[in-house]
MARTOR-344886 format. One line per field, with one value per residue: residue number from 0; x, y, z negated of N, C-alpha, C in turn. Coordinates in Angstrom, 3 decimals, decimal comma. Atoms other than C-alpha are relative to their C-alpha. Example, Ala and Ser with C-alpha at 12.3 -4.5 7.8 and 13.67 -1.06 7.14 Angstrom:
BEGIN
seq <- 0_1
n_east <- 0,890_-0,820
n_north <- -1,190_-1,190
n_up <- 0,000_0,060
ca_east <- 12,300_13,670
ca_north <- -4,500_-1,060
ca_up <- -7,800_-7,140
c_east <- 0,900_-0,770
c_north <- 1,200_1,090
c_up <- 0,000_-0,730
***
This chain:
BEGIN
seq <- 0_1_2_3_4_5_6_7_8_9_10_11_12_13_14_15_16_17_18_19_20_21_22_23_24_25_26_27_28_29_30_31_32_33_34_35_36_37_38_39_40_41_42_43_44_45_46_47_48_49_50_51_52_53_54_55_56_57_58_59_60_61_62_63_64_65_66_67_68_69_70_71_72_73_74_75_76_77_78_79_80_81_82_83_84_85_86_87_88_89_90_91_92_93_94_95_96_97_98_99_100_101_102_103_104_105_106_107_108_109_110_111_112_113_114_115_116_117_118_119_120_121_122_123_124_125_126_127_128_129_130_131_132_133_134_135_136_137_138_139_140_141_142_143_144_145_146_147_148_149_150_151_152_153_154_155_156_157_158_159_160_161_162_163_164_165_166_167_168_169_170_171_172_173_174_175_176_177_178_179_180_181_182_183_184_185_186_187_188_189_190_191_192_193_194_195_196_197_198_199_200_201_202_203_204_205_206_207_208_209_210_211_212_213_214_215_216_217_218_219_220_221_222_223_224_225_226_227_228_229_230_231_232_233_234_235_236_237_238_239
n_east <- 0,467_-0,443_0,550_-0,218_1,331_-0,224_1,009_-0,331_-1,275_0,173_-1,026_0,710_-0,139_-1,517_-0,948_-0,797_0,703_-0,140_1,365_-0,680_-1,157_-0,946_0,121_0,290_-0,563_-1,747_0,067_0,445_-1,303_-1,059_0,466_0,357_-0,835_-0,130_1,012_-0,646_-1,114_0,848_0,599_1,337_0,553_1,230_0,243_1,036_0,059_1,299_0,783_-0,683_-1,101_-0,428_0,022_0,623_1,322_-0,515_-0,219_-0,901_-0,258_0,409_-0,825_-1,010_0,524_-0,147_-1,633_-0,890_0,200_-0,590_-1,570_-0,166_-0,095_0,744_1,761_0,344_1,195_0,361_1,260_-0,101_-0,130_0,938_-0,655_-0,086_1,150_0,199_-0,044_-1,215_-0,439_0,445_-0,763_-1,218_0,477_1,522_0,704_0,658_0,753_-0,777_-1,253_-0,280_-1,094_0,500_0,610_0,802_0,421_-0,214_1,516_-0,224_1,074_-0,500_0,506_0,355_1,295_-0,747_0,156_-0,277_-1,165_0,814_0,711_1,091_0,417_1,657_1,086_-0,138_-1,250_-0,452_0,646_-0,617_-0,963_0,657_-0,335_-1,188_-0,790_0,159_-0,421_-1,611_-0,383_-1,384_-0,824_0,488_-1,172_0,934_-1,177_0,358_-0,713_0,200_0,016_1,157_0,240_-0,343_-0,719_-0,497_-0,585_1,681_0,156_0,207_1,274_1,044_-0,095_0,169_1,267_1,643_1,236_-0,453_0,794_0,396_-0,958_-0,080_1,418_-0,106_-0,845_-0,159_0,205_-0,731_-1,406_-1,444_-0,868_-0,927_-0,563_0,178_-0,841_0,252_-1,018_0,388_-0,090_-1,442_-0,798_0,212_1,459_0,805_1,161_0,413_1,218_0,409_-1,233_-0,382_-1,417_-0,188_-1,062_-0,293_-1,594_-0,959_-0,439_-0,840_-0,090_0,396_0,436_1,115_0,026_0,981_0,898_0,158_1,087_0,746_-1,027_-1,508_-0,617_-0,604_-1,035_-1,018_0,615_-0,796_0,647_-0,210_1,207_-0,076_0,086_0,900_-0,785_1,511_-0,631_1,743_1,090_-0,743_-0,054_-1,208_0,207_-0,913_-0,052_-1,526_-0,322_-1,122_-0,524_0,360
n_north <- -0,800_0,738_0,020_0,616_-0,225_-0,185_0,117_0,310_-0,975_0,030_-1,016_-0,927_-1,578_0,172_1,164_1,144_0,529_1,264_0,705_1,098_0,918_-0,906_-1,153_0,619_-0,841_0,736_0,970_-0,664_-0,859_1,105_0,978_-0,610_0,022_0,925_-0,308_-0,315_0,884_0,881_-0,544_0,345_-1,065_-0,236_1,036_0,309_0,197_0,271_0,215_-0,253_-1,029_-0,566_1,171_-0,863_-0,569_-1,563_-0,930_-0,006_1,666_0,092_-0,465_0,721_0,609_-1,290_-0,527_0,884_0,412_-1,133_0,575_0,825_-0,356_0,635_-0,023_0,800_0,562_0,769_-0,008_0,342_1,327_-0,412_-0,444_-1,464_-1,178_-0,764_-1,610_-0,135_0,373_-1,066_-1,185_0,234_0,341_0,530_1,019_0,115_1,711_0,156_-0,421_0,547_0,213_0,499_1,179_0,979_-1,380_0,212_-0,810_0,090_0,420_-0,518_1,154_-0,271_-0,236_-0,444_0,807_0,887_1,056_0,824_-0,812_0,223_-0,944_-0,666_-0,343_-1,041_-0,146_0,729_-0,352_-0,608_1,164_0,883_-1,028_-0,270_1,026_0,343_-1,189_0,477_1,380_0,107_0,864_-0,893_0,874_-0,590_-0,062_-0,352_-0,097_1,027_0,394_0,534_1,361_0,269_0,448_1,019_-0,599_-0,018_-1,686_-1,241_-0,281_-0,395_-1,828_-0,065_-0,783_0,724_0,524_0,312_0,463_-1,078_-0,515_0,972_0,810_-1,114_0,427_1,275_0,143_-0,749_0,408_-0,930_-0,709_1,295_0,465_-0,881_-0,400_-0,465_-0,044_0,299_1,596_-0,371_1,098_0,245_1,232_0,143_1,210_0,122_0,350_0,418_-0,117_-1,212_-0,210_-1,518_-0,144_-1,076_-0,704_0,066_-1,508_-0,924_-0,285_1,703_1,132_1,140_0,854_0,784_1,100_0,047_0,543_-1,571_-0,902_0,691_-0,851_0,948_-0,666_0,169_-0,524_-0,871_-1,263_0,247_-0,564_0,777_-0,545_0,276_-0,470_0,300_0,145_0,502_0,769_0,751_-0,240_0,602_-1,152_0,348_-0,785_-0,085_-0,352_-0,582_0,232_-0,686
n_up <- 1,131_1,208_0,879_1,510_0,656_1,965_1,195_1,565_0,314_1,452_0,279_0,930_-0,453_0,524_-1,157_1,158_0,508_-0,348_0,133_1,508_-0,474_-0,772_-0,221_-1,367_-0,658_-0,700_-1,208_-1,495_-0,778_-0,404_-1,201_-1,432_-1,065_-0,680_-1,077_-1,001_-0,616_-1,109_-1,062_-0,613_-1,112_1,112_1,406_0,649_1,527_0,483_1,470_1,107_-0,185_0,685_0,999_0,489_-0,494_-0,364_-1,221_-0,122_-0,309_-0,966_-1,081_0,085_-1,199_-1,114_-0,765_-0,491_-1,466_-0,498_-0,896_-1,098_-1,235_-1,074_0,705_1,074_0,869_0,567_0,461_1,527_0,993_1,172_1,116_-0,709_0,437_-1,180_-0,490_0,153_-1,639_-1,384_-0,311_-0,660_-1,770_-0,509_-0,246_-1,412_-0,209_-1,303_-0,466_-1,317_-0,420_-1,341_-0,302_1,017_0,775_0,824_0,950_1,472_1,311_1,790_0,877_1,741_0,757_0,835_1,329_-0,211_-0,516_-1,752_-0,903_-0,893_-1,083_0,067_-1,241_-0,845_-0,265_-1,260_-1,232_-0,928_-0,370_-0,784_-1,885_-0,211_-0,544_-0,984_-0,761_-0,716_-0,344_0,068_0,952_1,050_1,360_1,032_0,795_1,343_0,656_0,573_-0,778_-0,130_0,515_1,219_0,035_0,523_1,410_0,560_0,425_-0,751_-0,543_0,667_-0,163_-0,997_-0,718_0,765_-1,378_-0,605_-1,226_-1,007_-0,985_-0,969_-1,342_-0,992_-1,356_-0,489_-0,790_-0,713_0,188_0,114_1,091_0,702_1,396_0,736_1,054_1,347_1,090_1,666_1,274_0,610_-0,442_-1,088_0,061_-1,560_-0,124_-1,281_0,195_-1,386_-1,109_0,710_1,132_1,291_0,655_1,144_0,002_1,597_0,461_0,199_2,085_0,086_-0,593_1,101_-0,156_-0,878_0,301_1,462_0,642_0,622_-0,765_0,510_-0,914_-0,299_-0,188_-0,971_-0,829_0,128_-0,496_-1,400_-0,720_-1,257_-1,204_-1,039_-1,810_-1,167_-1,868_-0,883_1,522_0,819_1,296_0,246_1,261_1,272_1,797_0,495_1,504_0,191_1,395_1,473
ca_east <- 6,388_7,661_5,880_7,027_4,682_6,061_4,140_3,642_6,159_4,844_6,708_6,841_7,103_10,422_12,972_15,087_12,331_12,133_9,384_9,649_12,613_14,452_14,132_11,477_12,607_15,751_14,743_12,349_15,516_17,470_14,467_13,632_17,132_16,876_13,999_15,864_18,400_15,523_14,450_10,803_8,288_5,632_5,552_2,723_2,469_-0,441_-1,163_0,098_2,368_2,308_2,178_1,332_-1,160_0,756_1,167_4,804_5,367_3,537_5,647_8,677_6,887_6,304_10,255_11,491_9,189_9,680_13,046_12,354_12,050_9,110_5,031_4,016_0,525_-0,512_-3,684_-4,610_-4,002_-5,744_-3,525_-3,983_-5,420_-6,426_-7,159_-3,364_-2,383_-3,894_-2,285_1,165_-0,314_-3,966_-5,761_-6,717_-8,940_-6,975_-3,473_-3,377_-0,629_-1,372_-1,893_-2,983_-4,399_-3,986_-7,735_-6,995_-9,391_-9,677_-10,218_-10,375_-12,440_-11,698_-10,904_-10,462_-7,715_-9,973_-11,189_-13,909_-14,851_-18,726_-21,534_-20,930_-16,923_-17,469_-20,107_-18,128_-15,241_-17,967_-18,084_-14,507_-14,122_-17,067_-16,150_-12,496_-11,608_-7,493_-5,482_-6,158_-3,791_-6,444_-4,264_-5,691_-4,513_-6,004_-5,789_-8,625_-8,145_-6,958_-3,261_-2,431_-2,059_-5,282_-4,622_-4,153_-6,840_-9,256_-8,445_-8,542_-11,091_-14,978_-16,843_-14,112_-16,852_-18,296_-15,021_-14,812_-18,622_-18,073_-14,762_-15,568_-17,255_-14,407_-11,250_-8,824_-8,228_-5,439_-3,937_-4,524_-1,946_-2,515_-0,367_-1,407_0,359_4,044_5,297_5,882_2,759_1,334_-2,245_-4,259_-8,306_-9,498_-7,454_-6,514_-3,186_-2,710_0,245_1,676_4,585_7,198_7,173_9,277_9,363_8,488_8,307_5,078_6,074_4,231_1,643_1,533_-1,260_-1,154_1,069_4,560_7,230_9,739_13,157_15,097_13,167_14,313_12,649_11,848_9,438_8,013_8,419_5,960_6,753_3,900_4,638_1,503_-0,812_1,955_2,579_6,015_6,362_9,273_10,245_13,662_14,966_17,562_20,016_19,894
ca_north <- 1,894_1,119_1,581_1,423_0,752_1,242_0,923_1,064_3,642_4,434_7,651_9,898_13,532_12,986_12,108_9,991_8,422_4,502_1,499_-1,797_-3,176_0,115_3,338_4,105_7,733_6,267_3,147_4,811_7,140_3,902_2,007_5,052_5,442_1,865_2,839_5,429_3,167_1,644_4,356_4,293_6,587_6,604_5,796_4,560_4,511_2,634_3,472_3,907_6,972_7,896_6,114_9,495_11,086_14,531_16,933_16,741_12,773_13,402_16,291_14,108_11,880_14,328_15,460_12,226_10,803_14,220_13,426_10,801_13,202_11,346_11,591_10,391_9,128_8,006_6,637_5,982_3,359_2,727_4,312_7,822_10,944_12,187_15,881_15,779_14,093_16,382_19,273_17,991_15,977_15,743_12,713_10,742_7,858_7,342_7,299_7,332_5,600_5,505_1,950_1,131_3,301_2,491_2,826_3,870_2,520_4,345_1,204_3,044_3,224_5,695_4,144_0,873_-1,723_-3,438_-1,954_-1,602_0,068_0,800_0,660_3,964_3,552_0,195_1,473_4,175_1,353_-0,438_3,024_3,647_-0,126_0,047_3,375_2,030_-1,153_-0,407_-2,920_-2,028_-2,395_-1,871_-0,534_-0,363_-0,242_-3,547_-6,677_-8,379_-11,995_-13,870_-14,185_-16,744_-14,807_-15,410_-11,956_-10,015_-11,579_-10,793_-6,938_-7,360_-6,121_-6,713_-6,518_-8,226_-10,317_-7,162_-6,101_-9,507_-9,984_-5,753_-6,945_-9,944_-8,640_-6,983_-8,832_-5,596_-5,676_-7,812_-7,387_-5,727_-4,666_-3,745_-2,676_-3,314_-6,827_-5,708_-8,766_-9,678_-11,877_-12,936_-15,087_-15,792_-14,656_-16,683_-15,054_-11,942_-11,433_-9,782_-8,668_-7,379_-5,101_-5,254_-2,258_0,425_0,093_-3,498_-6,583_-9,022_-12,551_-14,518_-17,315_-16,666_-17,447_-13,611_-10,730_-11,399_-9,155_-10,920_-9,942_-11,729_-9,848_-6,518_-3,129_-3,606_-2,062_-3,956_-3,236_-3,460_-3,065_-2,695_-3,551_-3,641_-5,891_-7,482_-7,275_-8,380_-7,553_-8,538_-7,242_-5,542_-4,912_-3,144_-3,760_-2,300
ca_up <- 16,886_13,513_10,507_6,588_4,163_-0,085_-2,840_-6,578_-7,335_-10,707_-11,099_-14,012_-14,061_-16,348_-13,407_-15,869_-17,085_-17,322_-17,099_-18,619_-16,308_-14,348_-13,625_-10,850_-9,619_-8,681_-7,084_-5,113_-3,795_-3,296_-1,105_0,845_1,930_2,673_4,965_6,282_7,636_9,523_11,650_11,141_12,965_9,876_6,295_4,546_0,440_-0,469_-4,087_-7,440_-7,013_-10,065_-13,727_-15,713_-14,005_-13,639_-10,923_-11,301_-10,812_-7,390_-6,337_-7,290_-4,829_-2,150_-1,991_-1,419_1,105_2,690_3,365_5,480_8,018_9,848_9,216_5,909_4,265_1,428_-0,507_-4,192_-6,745_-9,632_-12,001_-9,241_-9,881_-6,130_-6,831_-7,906_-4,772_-2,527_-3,809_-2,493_0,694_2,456_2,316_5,875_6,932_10,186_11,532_15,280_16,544_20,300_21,295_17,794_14,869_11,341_9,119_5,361_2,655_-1,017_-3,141_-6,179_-9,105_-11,491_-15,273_-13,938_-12,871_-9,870_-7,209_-4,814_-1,181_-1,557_0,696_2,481_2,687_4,763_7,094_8,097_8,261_10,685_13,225_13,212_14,582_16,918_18,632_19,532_20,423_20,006_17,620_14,163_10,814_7,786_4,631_1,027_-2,045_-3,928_-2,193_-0,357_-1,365_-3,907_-4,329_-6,765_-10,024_-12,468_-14,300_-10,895_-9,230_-11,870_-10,987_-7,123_-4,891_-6,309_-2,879_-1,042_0,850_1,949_3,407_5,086_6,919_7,632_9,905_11,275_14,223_15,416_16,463_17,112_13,498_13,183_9,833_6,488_3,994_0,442_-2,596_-6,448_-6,861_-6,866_-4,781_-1,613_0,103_3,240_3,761_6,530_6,004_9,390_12,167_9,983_8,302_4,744_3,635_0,199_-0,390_-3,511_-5,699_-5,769_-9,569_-11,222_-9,781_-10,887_-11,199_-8,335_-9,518_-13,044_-15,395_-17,412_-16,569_-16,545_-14,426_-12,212_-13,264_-10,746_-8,032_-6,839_-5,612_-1,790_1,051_4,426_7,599_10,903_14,365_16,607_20,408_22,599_20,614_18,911_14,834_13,825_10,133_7,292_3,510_2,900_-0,538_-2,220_-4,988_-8,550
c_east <- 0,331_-0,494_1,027_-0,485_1,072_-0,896_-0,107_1,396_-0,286_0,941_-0,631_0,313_1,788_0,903_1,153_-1,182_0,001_-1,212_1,032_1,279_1,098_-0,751_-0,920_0,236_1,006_-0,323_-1,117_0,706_0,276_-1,052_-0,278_1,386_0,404_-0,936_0,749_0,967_-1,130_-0,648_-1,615_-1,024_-1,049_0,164_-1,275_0,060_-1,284_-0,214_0,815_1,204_0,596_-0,594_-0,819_-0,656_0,422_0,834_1,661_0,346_-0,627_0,930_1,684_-0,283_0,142_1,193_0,201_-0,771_-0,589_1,103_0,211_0,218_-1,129_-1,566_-0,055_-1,610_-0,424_-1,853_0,058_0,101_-1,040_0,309_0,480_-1,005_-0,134_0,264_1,724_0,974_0,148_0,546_1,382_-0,363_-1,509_-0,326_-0,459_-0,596_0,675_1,727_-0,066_1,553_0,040_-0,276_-0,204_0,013_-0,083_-1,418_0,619_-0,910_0,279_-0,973_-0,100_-0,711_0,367_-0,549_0,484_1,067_-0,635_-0,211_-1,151_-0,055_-1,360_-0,564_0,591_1,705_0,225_-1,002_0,338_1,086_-1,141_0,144_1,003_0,228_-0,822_-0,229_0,938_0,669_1,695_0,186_-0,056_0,533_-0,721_0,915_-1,292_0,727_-0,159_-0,371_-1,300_-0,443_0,515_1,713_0,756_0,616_-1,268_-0,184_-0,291_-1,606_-1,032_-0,207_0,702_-1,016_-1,095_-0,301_0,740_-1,032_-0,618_0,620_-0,220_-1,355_0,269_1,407_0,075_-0,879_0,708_1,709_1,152_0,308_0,922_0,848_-0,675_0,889_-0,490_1,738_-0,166_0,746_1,151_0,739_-0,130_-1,276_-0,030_-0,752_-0,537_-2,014_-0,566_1,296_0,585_1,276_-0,495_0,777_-0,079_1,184_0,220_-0,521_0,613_0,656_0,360_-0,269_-1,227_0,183_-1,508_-0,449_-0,222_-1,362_-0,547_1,267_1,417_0,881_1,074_1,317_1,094_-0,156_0,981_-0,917_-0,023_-1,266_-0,546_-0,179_-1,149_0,067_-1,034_0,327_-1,166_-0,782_0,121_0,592_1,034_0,318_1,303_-0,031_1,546_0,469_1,429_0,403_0,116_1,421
c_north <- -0,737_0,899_-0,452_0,264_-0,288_0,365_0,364_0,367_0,454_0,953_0,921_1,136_0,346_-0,947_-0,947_-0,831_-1,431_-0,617_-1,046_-0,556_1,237_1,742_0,574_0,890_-0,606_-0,576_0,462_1,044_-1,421_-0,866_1,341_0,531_-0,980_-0,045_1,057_-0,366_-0,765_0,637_0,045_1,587_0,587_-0,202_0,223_-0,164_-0,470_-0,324_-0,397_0,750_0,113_-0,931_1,160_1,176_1,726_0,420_-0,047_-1,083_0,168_1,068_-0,527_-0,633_0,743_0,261_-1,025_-0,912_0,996_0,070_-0,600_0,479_-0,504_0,336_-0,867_-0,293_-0,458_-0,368_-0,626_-0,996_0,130_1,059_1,869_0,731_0,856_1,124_0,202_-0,254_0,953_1,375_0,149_-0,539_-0,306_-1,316_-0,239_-1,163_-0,576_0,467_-0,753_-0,247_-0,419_-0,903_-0,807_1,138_-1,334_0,668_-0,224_0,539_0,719_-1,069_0,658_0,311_0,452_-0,881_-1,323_-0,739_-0,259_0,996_-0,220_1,172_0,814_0,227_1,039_0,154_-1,222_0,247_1,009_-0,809_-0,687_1,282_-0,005_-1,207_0,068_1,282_-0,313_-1,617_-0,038_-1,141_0,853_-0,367_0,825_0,121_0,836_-0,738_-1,985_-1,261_-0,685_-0,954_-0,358_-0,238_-0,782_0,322_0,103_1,246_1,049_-0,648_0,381_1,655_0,155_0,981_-0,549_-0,161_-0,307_-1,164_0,979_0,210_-1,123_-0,251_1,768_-0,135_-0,830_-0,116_0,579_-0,088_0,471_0,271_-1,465_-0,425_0,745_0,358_0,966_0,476_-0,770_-0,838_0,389_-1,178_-0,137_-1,173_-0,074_-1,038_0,516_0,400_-0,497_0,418_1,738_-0,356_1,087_-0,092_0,641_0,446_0,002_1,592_0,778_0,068_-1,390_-1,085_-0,591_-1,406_-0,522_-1,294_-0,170_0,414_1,895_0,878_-0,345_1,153_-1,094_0,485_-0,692_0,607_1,548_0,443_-0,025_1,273_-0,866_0,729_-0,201_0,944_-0,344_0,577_-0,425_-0,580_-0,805_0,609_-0,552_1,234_-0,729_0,868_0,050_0,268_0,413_-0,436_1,099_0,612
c_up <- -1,298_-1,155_-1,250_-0,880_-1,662_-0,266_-1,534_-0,327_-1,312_-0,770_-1,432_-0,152_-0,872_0,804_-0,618_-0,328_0,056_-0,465_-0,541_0,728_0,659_0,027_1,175_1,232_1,210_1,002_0,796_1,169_0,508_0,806_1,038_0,850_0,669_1,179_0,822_1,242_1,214_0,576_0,073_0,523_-0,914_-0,939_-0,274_-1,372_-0,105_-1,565_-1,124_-0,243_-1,422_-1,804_-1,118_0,462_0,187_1,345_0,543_0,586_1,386_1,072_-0,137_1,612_1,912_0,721_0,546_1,323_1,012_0,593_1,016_1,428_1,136_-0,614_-1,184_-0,460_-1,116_-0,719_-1,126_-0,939_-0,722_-0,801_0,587_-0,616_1,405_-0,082_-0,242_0,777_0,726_-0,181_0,657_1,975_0,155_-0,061_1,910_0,386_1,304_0,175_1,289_0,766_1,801_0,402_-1,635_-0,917_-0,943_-1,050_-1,397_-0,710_-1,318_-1,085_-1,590_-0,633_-1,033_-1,417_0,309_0,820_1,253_0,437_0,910_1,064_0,111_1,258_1,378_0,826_1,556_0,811_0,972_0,926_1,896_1,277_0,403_1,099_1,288_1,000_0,620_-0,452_0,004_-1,372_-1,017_-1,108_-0,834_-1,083_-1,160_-1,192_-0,786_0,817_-0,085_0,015_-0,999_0,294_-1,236_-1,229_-0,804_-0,500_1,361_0,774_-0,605_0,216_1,595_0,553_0,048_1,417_1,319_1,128_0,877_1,204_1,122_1,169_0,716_1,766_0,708_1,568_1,680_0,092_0,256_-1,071_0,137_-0,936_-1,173_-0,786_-1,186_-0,359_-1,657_-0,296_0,050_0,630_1,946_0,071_1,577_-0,094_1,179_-0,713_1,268_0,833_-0,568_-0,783_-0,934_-0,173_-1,275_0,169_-1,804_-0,533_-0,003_-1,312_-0,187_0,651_-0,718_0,652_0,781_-0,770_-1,541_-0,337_-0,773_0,101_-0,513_1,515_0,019_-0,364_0,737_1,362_0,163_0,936_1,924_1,116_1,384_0,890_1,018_0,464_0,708_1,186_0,760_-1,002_-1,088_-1,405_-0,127_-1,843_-1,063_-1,501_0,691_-1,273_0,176_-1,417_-1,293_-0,492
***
């Protein structure tokens, strides 16, 4: 089963349109035919579809990971406007992938950069896990530790200890993957993997002190290949 998870596409309802380094229409054409090339069985978008908050920039969205030809998903950024979502695709807290299911978190808080899950979001989180004991790849938008950027972590995920004592009694989750930081990543929380995925759009210089975009970086998506209880995961990128 192969999975591809893009991110932070930051589209705008003017398909020419440009952000501070490229174009992001485009390079979201040019990584999802790099995903096409890789055969996958699902995509995943976790968050920030869209940059101006219009209906259009989402059904931009829509066509092209439409194309793919395979099941798609996504879930909200900060910078989303749900009901605008949902008129192109449904919302879903689950993606069953037969020997492993995929739970998706809505970290968002409207108005604001950070995010948070809330009381009620991780107690459902808590049935989901202790109903089914299958291998479990948690996917939200803002990540759930710190990765090494003082600006982004300050606009992470607030009740990231929550998340952590709600999963910790249940060792079929074995990874999580976010979006928000715009870079590739991987940390360890205990025996948990997190991953990040590149943008579709902007890069954000890794380990920097206050926002800074990477421009030697380049527009990518990651992969994961789930084989029995095994996670095997990389980044691919594409050129400009």
């Amino acid at each position: 089963m192969r999975l591809i998870q893009i991110s932070d596409c930051h589209l705008l309802a003017d398909p020419e349109g440009s952000s501070r380094k490229g174009f992001p229409l485009r390079q979201l054409h040019d990584v999802v035919e790099r995903a096409r090339a890789l055969r996958p069985d699902v995509l995943l978008v976790t968050g920030d579809i869209a940059q101006d908050e219009t209906s259009v920039a989402y059904r931009h969205a829509s066509q092209v990971f439409s194309s793919l030809g395979c099941p798609w998903f996504w879930i909200p950024g900060n910078h989303d406007q749900p009901a605008l979502m949902a008129e192109w695709q449904p919302f879903h807290e689950e993606i069953d992938l037969g020997d492993w299911r995929v739970l998706l978190l809505n970290s968002r808080i409207s108005g604001q950069p950070g995010g948070e899950l809330g009381q009620d979001q991780l107690q459902r989180l808590a049935w989901q896990l202790e109903v089914d004991d299958r291998p479990a790849l948690i996917a939200l938008h803002h990540p759930p530790l710190d990765v090494g950027s003082v600006w982004m972590d300050a606009i992470g995920l607030k009740d990231r200890d929550a998340l952590w004592q709600t999963l910790s009694p249940y060792p079929q989750v074995k990874a999580l993957i976010c979006g928000h930081i715009h870079q590739a990543f991987a940390a360890w929380q205990g025996v948990v993997a997190v991953y990040g995925c590149p943008a579709t759009s902007d890069q954000f210089l890794a380990g920097s002190h206050e926002f800074a975009t990477d421009e030697a970086s380049r527009p990518g998506l990651r992969v994961i290949d789930l084989r029995g209880e095994r996670l095997s995961t990389w980044i691919e990128r594409v050129d400009l």
